[in-house]
C-alpha positions as CSV (number, residue, x, y, z in Angstrom):
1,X,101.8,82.3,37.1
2,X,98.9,80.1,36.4
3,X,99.3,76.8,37.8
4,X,101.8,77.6,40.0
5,X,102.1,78.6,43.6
6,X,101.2,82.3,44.6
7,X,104.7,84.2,44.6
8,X,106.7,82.1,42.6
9,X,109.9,83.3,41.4
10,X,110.4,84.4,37.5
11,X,113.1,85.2,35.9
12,X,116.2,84.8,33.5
13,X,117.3,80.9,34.0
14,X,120.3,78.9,32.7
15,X,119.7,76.6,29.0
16,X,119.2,73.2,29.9
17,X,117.9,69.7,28.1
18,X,114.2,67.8,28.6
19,X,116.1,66.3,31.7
20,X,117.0,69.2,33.2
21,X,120.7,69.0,32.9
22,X,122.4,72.1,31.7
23,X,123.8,72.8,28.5
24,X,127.1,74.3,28.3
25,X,129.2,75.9,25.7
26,X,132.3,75.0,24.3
27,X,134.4,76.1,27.7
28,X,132.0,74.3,29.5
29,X,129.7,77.1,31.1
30,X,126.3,77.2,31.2
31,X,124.6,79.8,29.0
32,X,121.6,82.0,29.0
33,X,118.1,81.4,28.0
34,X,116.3,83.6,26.3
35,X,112.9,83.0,27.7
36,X,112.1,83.8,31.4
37,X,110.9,81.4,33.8
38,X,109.8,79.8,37.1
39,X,113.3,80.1,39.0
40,X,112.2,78.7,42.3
41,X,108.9,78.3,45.4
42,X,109.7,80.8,47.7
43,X,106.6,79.1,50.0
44,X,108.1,76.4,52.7
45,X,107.1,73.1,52.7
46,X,105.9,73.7,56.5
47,X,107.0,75.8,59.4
48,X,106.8,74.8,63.4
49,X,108.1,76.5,66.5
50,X,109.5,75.1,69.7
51,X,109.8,76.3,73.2
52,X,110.9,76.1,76.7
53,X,109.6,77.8,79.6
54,X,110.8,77.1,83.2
55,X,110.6,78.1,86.5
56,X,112.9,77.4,89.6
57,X,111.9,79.3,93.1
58,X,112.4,82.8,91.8
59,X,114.1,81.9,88.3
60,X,112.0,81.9,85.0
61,X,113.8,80.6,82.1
62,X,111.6,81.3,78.4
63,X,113.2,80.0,74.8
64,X,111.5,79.9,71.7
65,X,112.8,78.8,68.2
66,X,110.8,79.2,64.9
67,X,111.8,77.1,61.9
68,X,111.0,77.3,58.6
69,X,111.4,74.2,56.5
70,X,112.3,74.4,52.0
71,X,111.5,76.9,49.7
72,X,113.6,79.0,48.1
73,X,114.9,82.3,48.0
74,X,116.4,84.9,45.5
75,X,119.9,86.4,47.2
76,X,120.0,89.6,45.1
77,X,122.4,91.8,47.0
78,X,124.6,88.8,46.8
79,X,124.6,88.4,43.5
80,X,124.9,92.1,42.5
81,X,128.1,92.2,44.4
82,X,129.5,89.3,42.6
83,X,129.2,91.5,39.5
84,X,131.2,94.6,41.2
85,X,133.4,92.5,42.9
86,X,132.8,93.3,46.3
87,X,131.6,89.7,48.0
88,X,133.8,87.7,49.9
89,X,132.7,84.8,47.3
90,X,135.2,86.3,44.8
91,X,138.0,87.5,46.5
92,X,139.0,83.9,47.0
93,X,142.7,82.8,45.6
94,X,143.3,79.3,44.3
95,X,146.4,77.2,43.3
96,X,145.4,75.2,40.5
97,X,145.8,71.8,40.7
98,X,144.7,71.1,37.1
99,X,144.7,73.4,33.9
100,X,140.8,75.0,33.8
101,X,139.4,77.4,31.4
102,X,137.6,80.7,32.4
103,X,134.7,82.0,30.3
104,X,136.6,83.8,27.7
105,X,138.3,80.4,27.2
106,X,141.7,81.7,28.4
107,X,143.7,78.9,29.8
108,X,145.0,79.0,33.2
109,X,148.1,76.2,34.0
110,X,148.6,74.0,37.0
111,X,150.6,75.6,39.7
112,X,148.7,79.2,38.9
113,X,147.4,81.1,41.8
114,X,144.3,83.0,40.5
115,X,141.6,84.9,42.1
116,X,138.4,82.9,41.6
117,X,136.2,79.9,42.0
118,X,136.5,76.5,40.6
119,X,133.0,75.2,39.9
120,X,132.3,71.9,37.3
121,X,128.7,72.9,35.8
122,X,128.9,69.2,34.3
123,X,131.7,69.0,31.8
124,X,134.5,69.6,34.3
125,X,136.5,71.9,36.6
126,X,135.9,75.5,35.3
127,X,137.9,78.9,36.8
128,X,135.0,81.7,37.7
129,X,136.5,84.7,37.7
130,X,135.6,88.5,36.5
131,X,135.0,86.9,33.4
132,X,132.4,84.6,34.4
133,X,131.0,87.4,37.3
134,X,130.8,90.3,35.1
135,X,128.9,88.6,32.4
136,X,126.1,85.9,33.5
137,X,127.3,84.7,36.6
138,X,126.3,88.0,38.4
139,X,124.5,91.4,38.2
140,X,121.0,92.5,37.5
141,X,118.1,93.1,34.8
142,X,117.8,90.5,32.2
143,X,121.7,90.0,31.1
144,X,122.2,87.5,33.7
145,X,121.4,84.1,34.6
146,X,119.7,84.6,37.7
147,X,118.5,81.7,38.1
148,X,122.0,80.9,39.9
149,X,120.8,83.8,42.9
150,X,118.4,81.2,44.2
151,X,119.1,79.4,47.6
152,X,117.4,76.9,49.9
153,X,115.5,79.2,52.1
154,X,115.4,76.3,55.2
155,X,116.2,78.5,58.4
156,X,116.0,78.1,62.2
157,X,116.2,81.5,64.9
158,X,116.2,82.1,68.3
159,X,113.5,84.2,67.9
160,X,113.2,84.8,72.3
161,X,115.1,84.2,75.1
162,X,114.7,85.9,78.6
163,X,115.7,85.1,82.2
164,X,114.1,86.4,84.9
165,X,114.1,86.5,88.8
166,X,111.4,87.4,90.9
167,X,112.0,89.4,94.6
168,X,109.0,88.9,96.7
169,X,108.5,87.8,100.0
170,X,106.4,88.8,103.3
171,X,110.3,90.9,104.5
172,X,110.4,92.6,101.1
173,X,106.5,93.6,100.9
174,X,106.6,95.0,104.4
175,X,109.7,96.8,103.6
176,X,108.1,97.9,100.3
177,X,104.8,97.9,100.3
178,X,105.0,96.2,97.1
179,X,103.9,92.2,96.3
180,X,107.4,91.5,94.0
181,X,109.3,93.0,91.9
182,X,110.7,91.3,88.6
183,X,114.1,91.9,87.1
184,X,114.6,90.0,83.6
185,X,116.8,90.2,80.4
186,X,115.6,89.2,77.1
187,X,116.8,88.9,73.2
188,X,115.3,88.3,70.4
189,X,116.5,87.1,67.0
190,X,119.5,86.4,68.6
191,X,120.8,83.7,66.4
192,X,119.9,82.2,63.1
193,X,121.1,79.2,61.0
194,X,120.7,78.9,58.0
195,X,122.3,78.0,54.1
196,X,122.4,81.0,53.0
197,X,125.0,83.2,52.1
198,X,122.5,86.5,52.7
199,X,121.9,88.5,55.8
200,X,118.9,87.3,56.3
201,X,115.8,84.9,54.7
202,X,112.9,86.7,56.4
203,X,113.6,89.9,54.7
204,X,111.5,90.8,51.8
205,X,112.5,93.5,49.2
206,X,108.7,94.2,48.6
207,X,108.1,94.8,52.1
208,X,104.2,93.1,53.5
209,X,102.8,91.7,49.9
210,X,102.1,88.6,47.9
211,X,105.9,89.1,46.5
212,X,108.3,87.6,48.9
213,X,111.8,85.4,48.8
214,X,114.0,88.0,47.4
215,X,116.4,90.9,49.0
216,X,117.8,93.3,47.2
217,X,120.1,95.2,49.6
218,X,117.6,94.9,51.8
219,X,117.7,95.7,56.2
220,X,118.0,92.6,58.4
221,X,115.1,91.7,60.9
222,X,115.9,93.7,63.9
223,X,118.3,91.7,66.6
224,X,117.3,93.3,70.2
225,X,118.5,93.2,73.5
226,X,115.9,94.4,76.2
């Protein structure tokens, strides 16, 4: 997109004023635009790693952590599932404190247990339900707002760890004929925090390529144990 970054994210976005704020319809939900868009940067602001490495007499201790600071990125599977119903995200049940409206406008009373969300796009507490998920609050194509699949892509992994201990000694290389011997374990992409509600923000759905930032029932990176 000319003038923005390489890879930025287009799609179907929400309606909103010169301020940015969105605009809603009369049950208080925010509705589609009919132009596509800029939905997000999936580029970080910057990325650093850290790491330890120790040694004490035969022990070596290695750990290394990679971060990855801003951007943004485009859960699809997540939002897919929404539409069929199959997320954790929408099996939720609430007991309504308040009476709240759903997309349709149906009218849900205090004291109701319903399966859903309550959200407040900006004109109060709204009930997202299969209404809202099976219309623009979920889904594929161009039918949807998808602007709402974006997430902060900010992560931090474990991407190493491994412990080690060395045998050696004058005893051992007489007995063996060999200088040392080294026994170690080691994991990588062991653990990862982050934001986001996906499996994970370093997959890509268009594999190595100047189109990154989104999955779309994609495989996690690989954890290993060696």
């Amino acid at each position: 997109v000319e003038g923005e970054a390489l890879g930025v994210l287009w799609g179907t976005r929400a309606q909103r004023d010169d301020d940015g704020n969105l605009l809603l319809d009369e049950n208080g939900f925010p509705q589609l635009n009919s132009e596509k868009g800029v939905m997000g940067d999936p580029n970080p602001d910057w990325r650093a790693g850290a790491g330890i490495n120790a040694s004490w007499k035969n022990l070596s201790l290695n750990i290394l952590f990679d971060h990855s600071q801003g951007g943004d990125f485009a859960e699809r599977t997540r939002f897919v599932l929404y539409r069929f119903g199959t997320h954790d995200d929408v099996g939720n049940e609430v007991t309504l404190t308040k009476n709240v409206k759903n997309f349709n406008g149906e009218v849900f009373f205090i004291g109701e247990t319903v399966r859903g969300n309550l959200a407040d796009f900006g004109a109060g507490t709204v009930l997202l339900d299969e209404s809202w998920y099976t219309t623009l609050g979920g889904g594929f194509l161009s039918s949807v707002i998808n602007e709402f699949s974006i997430g902060d892509a900010t992560w931090t992994r474990l991407r190493e760890a491994s412990l080690s201990y060395t045998i050696r000694g004058a005893g051992f290389t007489e007995k063996t004929k060999l200088g040392s011997i080294s026994l170690g374990l080691t994991g990588r992409n062991l653990f990862l925090w982050t934001s986001l509600k996906g499996v994970d923000p370093e997959i890509n759905q268009y594999g190595v390529g100047n189109g990154f930032g989104i999955d779309y029932f994609t495989n996690p990176t690989t954890r290993s144990i060696l």
